[in-house]
N, C-alpha and C positions, 0 to 999 in steps of 0.2 A: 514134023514129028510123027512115028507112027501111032497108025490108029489103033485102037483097041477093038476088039469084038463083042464087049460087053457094052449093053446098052441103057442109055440115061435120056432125062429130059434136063435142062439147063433150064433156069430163068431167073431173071432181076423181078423182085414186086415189092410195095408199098412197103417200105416200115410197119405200115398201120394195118399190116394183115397179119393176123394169125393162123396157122396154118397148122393143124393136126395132121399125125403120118397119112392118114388118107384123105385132107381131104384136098377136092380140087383147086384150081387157084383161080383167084376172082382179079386180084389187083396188079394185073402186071405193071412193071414201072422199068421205062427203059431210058431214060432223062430223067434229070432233077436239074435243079438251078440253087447255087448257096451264095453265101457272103466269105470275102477272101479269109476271116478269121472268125468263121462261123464253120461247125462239125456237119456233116453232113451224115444221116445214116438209110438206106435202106438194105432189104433183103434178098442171097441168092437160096435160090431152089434147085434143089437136085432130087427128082427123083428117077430110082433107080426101077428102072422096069424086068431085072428077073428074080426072081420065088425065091430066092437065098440071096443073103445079106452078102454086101462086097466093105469090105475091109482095109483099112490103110488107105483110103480114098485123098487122091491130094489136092486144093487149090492152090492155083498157078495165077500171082495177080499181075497184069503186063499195063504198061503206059508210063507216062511222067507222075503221074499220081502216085504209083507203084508204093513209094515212101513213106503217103501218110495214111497208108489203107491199113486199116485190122480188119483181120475176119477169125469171128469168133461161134463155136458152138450155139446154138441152141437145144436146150433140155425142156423136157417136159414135166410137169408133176401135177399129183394128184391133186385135183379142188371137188372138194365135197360143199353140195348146194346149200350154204346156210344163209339165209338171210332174215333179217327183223322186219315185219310187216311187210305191205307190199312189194310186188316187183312191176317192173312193167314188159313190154315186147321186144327190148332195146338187149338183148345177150346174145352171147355165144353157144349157150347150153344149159344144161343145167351139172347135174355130177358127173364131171368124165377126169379125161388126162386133159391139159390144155398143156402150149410151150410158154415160157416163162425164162428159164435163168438164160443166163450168157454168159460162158466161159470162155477160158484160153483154148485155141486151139493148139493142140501137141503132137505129134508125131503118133499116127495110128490112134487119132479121136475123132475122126469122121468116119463113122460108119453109117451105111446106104443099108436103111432097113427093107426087108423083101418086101418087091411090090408097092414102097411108100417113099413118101416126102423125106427130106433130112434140110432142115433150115439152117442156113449159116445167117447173124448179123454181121453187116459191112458197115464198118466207121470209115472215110474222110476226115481226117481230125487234124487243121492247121495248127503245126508248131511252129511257127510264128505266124505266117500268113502264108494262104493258097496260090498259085500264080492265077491272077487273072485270064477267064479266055476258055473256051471250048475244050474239054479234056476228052479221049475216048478212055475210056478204063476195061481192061481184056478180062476175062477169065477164063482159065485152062480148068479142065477135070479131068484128073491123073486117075489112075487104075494103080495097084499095089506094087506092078512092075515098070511104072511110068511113062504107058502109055494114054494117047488122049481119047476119053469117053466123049468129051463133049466142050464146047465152049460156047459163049457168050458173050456181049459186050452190052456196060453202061456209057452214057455219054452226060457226062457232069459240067455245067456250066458256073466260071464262081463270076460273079459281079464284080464290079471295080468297087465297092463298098465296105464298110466295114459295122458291124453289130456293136449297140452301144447297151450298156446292162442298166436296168432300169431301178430306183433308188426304194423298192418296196424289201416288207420283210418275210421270209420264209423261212417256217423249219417243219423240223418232221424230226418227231422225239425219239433222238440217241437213246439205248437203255444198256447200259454200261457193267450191268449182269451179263447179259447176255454172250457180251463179247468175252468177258471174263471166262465164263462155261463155257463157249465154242474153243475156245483157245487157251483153256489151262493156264491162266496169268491172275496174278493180286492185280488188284482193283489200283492204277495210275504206278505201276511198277514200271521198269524198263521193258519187259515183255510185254504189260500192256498198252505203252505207246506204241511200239511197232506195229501190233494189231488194229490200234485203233489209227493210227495213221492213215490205213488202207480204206478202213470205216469213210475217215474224214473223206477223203480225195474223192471215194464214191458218192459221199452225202453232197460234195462240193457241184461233182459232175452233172447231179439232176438238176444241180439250180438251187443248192438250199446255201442260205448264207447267216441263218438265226440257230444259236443252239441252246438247247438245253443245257445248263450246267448246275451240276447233283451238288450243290453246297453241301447238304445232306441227302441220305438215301432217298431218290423220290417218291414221294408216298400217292403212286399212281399204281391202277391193276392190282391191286395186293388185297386177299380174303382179309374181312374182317379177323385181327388178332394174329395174322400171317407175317411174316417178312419177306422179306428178297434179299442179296445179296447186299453185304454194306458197300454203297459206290459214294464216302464221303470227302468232300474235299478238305471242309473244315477242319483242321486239328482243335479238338476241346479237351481240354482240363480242367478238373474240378475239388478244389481248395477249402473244404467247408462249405460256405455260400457261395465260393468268391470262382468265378468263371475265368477260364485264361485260353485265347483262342490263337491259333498258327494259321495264317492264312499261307504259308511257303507251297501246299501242294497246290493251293487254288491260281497263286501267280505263275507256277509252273505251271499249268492246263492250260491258263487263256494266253499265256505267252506261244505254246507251243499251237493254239486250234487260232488266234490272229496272224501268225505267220503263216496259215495253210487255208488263210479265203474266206474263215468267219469273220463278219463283220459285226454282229449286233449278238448278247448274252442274255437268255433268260434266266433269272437265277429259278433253282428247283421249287414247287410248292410250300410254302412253310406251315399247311396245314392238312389235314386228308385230304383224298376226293368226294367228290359232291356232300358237298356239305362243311365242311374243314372241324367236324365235332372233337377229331383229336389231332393228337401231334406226327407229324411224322417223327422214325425212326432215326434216334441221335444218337451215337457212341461218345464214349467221352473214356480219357483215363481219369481214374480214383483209385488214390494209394495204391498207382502202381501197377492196377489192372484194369482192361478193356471193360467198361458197362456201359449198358443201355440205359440212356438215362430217360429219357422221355418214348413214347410210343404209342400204340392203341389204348394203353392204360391209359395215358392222360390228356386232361383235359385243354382243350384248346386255349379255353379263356382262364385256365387255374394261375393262383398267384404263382406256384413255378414256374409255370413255360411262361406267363408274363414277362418274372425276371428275368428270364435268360434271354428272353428278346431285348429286354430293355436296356443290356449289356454287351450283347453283341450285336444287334443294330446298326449303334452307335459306330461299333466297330470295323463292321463290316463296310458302313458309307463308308468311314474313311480309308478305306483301304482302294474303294473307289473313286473316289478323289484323288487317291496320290498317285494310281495308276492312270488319273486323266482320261479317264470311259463311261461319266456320268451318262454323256449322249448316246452308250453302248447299248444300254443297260437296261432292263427291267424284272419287276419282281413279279410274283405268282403266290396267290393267295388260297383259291382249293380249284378244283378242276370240276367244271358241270356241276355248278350248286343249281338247284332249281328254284321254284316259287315258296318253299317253303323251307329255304335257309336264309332269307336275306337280314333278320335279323341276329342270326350267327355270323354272318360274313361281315354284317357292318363291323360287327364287334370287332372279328378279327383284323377287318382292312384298318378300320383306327388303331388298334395296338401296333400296325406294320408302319404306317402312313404318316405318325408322329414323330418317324426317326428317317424316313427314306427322301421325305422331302419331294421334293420336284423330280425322283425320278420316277417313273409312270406304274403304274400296275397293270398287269396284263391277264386275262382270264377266259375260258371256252366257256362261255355261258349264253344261251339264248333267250334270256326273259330281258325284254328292253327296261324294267324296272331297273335295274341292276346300277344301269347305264342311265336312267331319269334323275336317279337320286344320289347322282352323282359318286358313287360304289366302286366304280372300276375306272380308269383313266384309259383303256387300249380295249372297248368289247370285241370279242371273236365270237358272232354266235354262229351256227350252224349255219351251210345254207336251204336250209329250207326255210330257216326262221328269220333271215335277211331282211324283210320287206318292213317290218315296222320302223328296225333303224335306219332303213331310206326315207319312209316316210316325215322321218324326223330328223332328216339330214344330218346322218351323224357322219363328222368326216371321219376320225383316226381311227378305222375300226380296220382289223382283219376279216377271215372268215374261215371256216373249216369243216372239213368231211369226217365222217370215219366208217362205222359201220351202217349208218346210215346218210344219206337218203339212197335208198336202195330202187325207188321209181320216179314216177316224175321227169324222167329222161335227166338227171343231175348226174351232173360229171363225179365219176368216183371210181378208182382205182383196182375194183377186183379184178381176179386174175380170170372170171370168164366173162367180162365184157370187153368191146371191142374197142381199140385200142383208141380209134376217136374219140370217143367218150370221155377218155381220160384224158387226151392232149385237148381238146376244146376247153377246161379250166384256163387256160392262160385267155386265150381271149374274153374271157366271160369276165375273169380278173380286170382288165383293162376297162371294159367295157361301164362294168359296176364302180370302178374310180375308188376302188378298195384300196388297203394301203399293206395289203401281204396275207398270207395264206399260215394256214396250219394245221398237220397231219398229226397224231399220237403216236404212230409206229412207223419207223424206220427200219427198226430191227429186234424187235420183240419176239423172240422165241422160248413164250411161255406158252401154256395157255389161259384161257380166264381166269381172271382173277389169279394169277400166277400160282394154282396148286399144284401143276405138275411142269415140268418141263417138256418140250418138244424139242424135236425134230423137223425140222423147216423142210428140206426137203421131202419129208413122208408127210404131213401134218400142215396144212396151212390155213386152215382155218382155228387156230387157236384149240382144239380139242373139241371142235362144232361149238365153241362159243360166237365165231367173227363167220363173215363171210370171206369165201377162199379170198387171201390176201390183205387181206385188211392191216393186222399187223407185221407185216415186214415188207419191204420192195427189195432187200440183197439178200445172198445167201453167203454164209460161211463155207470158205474152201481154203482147206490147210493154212497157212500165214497169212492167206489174204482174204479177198471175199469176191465173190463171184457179184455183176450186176445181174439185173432183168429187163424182161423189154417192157418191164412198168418201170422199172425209175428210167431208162432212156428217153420214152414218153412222155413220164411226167418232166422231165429234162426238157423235150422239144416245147413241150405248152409252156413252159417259161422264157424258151428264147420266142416263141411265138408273142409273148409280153413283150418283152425286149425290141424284138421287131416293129410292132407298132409304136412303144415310144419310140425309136429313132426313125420312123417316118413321122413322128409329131414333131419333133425336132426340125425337121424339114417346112413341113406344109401346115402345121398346126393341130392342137387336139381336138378342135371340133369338126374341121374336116375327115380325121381317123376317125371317131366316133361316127361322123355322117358313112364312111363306107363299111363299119359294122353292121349301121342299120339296115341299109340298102341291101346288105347280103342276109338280112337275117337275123344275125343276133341280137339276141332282149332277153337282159337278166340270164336267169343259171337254168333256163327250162326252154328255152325257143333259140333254136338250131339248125341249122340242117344237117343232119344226121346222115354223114354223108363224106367220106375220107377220101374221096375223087376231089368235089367240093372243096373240105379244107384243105388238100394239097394247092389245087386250081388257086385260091384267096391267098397263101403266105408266097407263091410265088409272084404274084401281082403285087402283094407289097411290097417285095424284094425288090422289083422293077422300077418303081415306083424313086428307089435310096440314093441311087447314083445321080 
């Protein structure tokens, strides 16, 4: 091939490195080692060494692998430094540009900025299974007239093994506005499936397999007396006293998100956040026209929304029943009540709990009260406030992040920490014998408290309410939606879960647990903080499968 006269530098490095147009590269990574139907992903670097940008830049991917390689863009966006109380020494920066999304690559979307880095992500991704065995994988760097700047090679190794998916629950809350307003569609229309299709498959891709489901609008983020867009599934009609419910759009949704990976359904809150003092947002027809029947006006515990609970309830079980997904299933009562709602919450969980039976209640509350007196059947409390329900050996509990804990070295997802940090949650997961994880924002492109709308690509921290990324890990790109190298990550810290139960599978869980410790891990704060490290550990336990 001829050469070009235009000069680059080439390199393969870590997934786990983030890499700003200048800065220089710490992580090379010229091998990896995967499982035959396990994804593999790290990153090429190309920087372009003259004072003006080169254009139409092409990669050229060569070997037997060839077929199941993407290479995709990397983009940058803006994170302005917000954070709630502490931070600790453990970032990337404070307010700059960081990289972040991942797109398709397309014909003249590699551009070589002057003098700087241009990151590509590289997926390995078995559609069915990898060939076993020592792979070299080529990379050409074309010029505009397709000549070569530069190449490189990875050498990928897949095991004779296979990853087994491990039986916890995860989600990260869908917000079905959102998608609506990126993409000009009614709220569960044919236009909106298509949209959200792409949602699902990306939500699937990180590893999540619990959703959110908007029975009614969720009365989550929304100002006191505010709304959001109606995302209800329930059809309600209202007859005088007399309640008459459609559950037709609700068995279309879970029909269509069970076919596509979800396994387990949370129904939306049936009361506010923290605190559940009123109702969320109900539409119903009346003689014939769309009203709001319950909302911030009313009361939680009023003889209205009593009734109406105590009529469709009833109704709702059995529609769970006849679809045979009791074991699917759980309800949500207000989101982050604290110490001083528990006798509103009792209230409400007995109004819910007389009609829902055996199937579980699920809640983000950190006061182990909650959970002593027997309040909630599933606690998630935060983790920094973890340790008292170990102490008390609570088994069925999740646990969750969001805007906080922002120090302490705890694993959490903003867009300028390093990307270890955010893939170490899977082992910590395993480690603590937790039984599944819980994020608020998937794709929240509001800002706090949903007064205004954003712009995810310009805006990400919520309109300086979150810290950069808090609310969202995708972005919206025309029909579909762009990933990031935070839901990729948060993706690998779950097969990193995966991985260890199927070497438990093998040798037993208190020997995997004996070589967490021995490396280090304890609880969601002791680590070694250290992406050479974690790569060096999941490849040993890979080793370890065959």
């Amino acid at each position: 091939m001829e050469k070009s006269e235009l000069c680059i530098d080439v390199a393969t490095v870590s997934c786990m490195e983030k890499l700003k147009v200048e800065s220089e590269w710490t992580m090379l990574e010229t091998r990896g080692v995967t499982l035959k139907n396990q994804k593999h992903r790290f990153q090429l670097i190309i920087k372009n060494k003259q004072v003006w940008a080169l254009y139409e830049t092409r990669v050229v991917v060569t070997g037997d692998l060839a077929p199941y390689i993407t290479v995709s863009v990397i983009d940058s966006v803006p994170a302005e430094y917000t954070f709630i109380g502490k931070t600790d020494d453990y970032y990337l920066g404070g307010s700059g540009v960081y990289p972040d999304v991942i797109r398709p690559c397309r014909h003249g979307d590699i551009v070589l900025p002057p003098s700087g880095n241009k990151c590509l992500w590289v997926c390995v991704e078995p559609k069915e299974a990898l060939p076993v065995g020592i792979h070299k994988i080529g990379f050409q760097i074309l010029d505009k007239d397709g000549k070569l700047m530069g190449e490189t090679e990875y050498e990928l190794e897949v095991i004779d093994a296979c990853l087994r998916s491990a039986p916890i629950k995860k989600t990260n809350w869908m917000h079905y506005d959102s998608i609506c307003r990126m993409y000009g569609v009614e709220p569960f229309s044919l236009g909106f499936y298509k949209a959200f299709e792409n949602y699902l498959a990306a939500y699937t891709r990180s590893g999540f397999n619990m959703l959110l489901t908007p029975i009614f609008t969720p009365a989550l983020d929304t100002y006191v007396g505010g709304e959001r867009m109606t995302a209800q599934l329930i059809g309600v009609s209202k007859d005088g006293d007399r309640y008459i419910f459609d559950f037709s759009k609700l068995k279309e949704f879970l029909d269509f998100v069970f076919a596509r990976g979800i396994e387990y359904i949370e129904f939306s809150h049936l009361f506010t956040q923290w605190g559940g003092a009123h109702c969320p947002k109900i539409m119903a027809l009346v003689n014939g026209k769309d009203e709001k029947i319950f909302g911030w006006e009313s009361d939680s515990c009023g003889e209205k929304y009593q009734a109406f609970l105590n009529t469709f309830l009833p109704e709702l079980v059995a529609f769970i029943k006849q679809e045979g997904i009791e074991d699917k299933c759980s309800f949500h009562i207000t989101d982050e009540p604290n110490e001083k709602h528990v006798e509103r919450y009792k209230a409400c969980r007995d109004l819910v709990k007389k009609h829902i039976g055996d199937i579980p209640t699920m809640d983000a509350l950190s006061h182990y009260e909650y959970y002593e007196k027997g309040l909630v059947d599933i606690p998630v409390p935060e983790l920094r406030h973890v340790d008292e329900f170990f102490k008390n050996n609570v088994k069925n509990m999740l646990v969750y992040n969001c805007c906080e804990p922002s120090d302490g070295y705890y694993s959490n997802r903003f867009i300028n920490m390093p990307s270890q940090r955010t893939r170490v949650l899977g082992l910590q997961l395993y480690q603590t014998n937790v039984n599944g994880f819980l994020h608020w924002g998937f794709n929240f492109y509001n800002s706090g408290l949903s007064y205004a709308e954003i712009n995810p690509y310009a805006v990400t921290n919520a309109g300086g309410a979150f810290p950069p990324g808090d609310g969202f890990i995708v972005y919206p790109n025309g029909d579909g939606v762009n990933l990031s190298i935070r839901s990729e990550i948060i993706g690998m810290g779950f097969e990193d879960y995966d991985l260890l139960y199927t070497l438990e599978k093998k040798i037993g869980k208190e020997k995997v647990q004996e070589m967490l410790k021995t490396e280090g891990v304890s609880g969601y704060t002791v680590y070694p903080r250290n992406a050479a490290w974690h790569t060096a550990f999941i490849e040993k336990v890979k080793r370890l499968l065959p």
